[in-house]
C-alpha positions in Angstrom: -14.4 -10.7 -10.3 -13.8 -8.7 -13.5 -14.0 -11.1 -16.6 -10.5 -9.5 -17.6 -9.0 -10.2 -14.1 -10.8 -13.6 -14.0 -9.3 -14.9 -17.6 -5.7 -14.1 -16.3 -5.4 -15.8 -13.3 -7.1 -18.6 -15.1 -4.2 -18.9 -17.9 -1.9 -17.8 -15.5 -0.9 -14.6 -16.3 0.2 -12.2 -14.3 -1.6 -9.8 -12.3 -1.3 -7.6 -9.5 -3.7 -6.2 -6.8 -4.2 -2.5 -5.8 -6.4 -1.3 -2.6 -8.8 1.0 -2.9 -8.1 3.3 0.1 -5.4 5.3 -1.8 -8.4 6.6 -4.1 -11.0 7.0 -1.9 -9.3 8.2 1.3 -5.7 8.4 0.3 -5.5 11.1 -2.6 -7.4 14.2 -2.9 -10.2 14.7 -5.4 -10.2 15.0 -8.8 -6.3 13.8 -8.3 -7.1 10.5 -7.0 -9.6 9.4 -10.1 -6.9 10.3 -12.6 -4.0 8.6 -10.7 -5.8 5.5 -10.2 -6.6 5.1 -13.6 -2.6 6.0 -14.5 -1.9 3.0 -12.3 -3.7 0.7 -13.7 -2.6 1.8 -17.3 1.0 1.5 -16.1 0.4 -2.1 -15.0 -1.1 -3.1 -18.1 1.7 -1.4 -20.2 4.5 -3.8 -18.7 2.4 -7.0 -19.6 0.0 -7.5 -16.7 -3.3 -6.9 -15.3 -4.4 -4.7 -12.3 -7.5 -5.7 -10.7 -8.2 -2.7 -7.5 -10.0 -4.3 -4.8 -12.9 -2.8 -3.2 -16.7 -3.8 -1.6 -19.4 -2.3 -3.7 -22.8 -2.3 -2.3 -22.3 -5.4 -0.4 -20.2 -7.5 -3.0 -16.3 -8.0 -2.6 -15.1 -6.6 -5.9 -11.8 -8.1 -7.3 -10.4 -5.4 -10.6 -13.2 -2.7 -11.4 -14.9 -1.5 -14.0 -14.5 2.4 -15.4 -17.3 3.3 -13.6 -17.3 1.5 -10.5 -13.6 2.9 -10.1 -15.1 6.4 -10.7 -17.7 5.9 -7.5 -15.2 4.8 -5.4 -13.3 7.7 -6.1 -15.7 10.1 -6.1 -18.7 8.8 -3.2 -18.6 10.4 -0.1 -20.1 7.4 1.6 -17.3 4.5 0.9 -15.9 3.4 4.4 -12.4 2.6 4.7 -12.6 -1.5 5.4 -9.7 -3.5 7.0 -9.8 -6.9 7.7 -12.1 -7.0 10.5 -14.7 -4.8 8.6 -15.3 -6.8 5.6 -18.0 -8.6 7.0 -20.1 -6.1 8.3 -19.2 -4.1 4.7 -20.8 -7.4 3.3 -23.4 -8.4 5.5 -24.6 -5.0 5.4 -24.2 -4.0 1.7 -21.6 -1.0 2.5 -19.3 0.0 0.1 -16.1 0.5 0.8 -12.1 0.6 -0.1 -9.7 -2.0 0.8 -6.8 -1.5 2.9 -3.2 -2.8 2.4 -4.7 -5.5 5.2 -7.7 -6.3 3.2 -6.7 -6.0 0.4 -4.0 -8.8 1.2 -6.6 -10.7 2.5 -8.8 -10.5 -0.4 -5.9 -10.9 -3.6 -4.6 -14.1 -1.8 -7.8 -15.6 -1.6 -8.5 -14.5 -5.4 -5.1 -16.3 -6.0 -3.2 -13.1 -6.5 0.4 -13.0 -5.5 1.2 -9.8 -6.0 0.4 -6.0 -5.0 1.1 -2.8 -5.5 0.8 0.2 -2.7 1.7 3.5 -1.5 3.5 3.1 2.0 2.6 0.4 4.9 0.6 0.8 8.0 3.1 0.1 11.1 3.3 0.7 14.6 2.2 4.6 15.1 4.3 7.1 17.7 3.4 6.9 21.3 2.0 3.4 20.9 3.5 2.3 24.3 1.0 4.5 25.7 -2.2 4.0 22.9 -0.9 0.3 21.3 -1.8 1.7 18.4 -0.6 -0.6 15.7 -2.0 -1.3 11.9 -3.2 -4.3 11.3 -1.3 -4.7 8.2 1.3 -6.3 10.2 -0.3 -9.0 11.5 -2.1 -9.8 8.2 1.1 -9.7 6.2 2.7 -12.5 8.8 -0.2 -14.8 7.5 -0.9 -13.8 3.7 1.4 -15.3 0.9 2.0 -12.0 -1.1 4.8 -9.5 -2.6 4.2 -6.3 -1.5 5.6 -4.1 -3.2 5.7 0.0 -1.1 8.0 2.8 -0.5 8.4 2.1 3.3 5.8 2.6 6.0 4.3 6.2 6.1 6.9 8.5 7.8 4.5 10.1 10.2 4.9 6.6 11.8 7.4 5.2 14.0 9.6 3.3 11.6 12.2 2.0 13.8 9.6 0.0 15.8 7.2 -1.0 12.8 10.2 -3.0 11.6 11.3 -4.5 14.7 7.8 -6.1 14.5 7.7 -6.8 10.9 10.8 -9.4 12.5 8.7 -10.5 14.9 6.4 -11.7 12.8 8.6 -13.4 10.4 7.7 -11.3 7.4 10.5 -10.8 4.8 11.5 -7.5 4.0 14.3 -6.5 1.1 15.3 -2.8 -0.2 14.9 -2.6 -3.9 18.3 -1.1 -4.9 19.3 -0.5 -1.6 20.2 -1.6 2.0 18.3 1.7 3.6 14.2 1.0 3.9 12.7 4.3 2.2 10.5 6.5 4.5 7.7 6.8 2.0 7.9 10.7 1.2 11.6 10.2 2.0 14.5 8.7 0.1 15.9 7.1 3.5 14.1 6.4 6.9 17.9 6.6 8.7 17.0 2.3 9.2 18.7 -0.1 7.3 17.7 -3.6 5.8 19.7 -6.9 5.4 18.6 -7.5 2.3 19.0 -5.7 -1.0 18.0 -7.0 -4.5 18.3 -5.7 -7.9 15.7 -7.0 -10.7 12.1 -8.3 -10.7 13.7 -11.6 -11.1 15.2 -11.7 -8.0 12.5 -10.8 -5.9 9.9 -13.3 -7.9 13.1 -16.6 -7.0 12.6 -15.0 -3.3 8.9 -15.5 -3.3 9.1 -19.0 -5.0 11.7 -19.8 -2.5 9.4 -18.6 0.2 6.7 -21.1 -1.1 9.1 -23.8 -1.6 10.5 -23.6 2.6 6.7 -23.6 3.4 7.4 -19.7 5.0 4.0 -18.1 5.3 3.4 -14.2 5.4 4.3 -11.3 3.1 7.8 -10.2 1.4 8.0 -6.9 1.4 9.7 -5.0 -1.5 10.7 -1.3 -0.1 11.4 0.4 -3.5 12.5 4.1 -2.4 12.2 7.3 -4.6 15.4 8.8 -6.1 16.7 11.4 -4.0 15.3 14.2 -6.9 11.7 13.3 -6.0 11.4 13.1 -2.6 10.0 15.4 -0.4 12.7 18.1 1.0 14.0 16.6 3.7 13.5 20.1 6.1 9.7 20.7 4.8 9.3 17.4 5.7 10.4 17.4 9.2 8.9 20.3 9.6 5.5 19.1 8.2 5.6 16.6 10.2 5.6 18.2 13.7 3.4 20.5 13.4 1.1 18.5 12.0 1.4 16.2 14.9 1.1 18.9 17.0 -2.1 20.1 14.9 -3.6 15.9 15.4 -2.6 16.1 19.2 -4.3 19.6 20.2 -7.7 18.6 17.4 -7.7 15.5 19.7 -7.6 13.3 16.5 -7.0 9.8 17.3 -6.7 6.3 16.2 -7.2 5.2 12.7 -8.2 9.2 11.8 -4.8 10.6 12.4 -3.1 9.0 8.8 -5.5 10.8 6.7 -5.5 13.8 8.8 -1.8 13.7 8.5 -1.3 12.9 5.3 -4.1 15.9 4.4 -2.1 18.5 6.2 1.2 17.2 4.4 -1.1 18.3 1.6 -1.7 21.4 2.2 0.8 22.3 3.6 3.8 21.5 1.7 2.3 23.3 -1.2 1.3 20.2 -3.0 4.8 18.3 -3.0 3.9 15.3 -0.5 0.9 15.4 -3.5 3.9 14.8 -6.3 6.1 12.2 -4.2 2.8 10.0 -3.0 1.6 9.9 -6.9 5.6 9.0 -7.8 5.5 6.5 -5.4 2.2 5.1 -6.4 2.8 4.9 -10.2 6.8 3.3 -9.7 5.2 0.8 -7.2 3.1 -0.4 -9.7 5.4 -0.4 -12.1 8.1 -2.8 -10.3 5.0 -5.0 -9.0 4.2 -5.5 -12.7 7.5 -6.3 -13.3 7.5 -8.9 -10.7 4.5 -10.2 -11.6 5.7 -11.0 -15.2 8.7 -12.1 -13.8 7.1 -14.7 -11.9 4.3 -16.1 -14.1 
């Protein structure tokens, strides 16, 4: 564990977890080195501490150092590790970037109750026929922890991601709104129940949560304003043919997300580029908020 990361949760201070994948698998290069060190800057500028999770060499890492942030940005050999990974990452001294699953998994553990991330994994299109689901769902029915996203990725099925987010018991409120975000989008088209206002209501949820002896995740959906969202007709647009492009490359499984979000890339002329790094950076800044807000 970083010493800096280490002394907070020791005096109690408020800190908040960020995965690793985003850098390593989730942003393009040399983008994703300078956005991850912008996020953790904008953490520590509302009064907390970031500590970004990830397996170096063998050794679960919880907040990294300059450098070791820099290699996991920048190594072409750093897996993408969920849950059921981190083992053989350890036992075999991979290295490799946390998922929203693992990442969970390892900040709870750490005593972190708070994290910061891009957009969900959820139940993927067509999953009646491939039950392909991300196991961030299941992990965030069992880890005590605010996560705080813009929705689940939008090249997922929405609709049926939060039908099992239900299922599972895990809490989900719009921040600012009663319609869940579709990541590059303002609005999915689904609505929530729930809608709070402040950091201070979301941290009286989550001690309430403890309190009732309700295990699993809340889930903060914090949408981007309308002006920063990807155009609604691009993005539709984006989004079938790149489906089409995954379908006919006969890309499957846990490749088609960063295939996906790659061709959103490039082919929306770098916009899906400026909404994921908006979303990043005012994720991290209502998780710090929280995270103040709670200590």
């Amino acid at each position: 564990m970083l010493p800096e990361v280490e002394k907070a949760l020791q005096e109690g201070a408020p800190v908040v977890a960020l995965e690793s994948t985003i850098v390593s698998h989730g942003l393009p290069r040399p983008e994703n080195l300078r956005v991850a060190r912008e996020v953790e800057q904008t953490i520590r500028d509302r009064g907390a501490v970031p500590a970004t999770i990830a397996v170096l060499h063998g050794t679960v890492r919880v907040g990294l150092t300059d450098d070791e942030l820099s290699a996991i940005a920048q190594d072409d050999d750093v897996l993408k590790v969920s849950v059921r990974d981190l083992a053989s990452a350890v036992g075999l001294g991979r290295s490799g970037a946390t998922t929203v699953a693992s990442t969970s998994h390892i900040a709870a553990r750490a005593g972190i109750g708070v994290f910061a991330t891009g957009g969900l994994g959820g139940v993927h299109r067509e999953a009646r026929d491939t039950w392909d689901e991300s196991a961030d769902l299941d992990t965030l029915s069992v880890e005590p922890m605010v996560v705080v996203c813009s929705g689940v990725k939008s090249i997922l099925d929405v609709p049926a991601t939060l039908e099992r987010l239900e299922s599972l018991n895990v809490g989900v409120v719009g921040f600012g709104t009663h319609q869940f975000p579709g990541f590059y989008l303002t609005d999915s088209g689904v609505a929530v129940d729930w809608r709070v206002d402040s950091a201070e209501e979301i941290a009286a949820i989550a001690r309430a949560r403890t309190a009732l002896g309700i295990r699993g995740s809340l889930v903060v959906a914090n949408p981007l304003p309308e002006d920063l969202q990807v155009d609604p007709v691009l993005h539709d647009r984006t989004l079938e043919e790149g489906l089409e492009r995954a379908r006919t490359s006969g890309v499957r499984g846990k490749e088609v997300t960063p295939f996906l979000l790659d061709y959103f890339h490039r082919a929306t002329a770098g916009a899906s580029l400026e909404a994921n790094t908006e979303i990043i950076l005012r994720n991290a800044d209502l998780a710090a908020r929280i995270a103040v807000a709670g200590a």
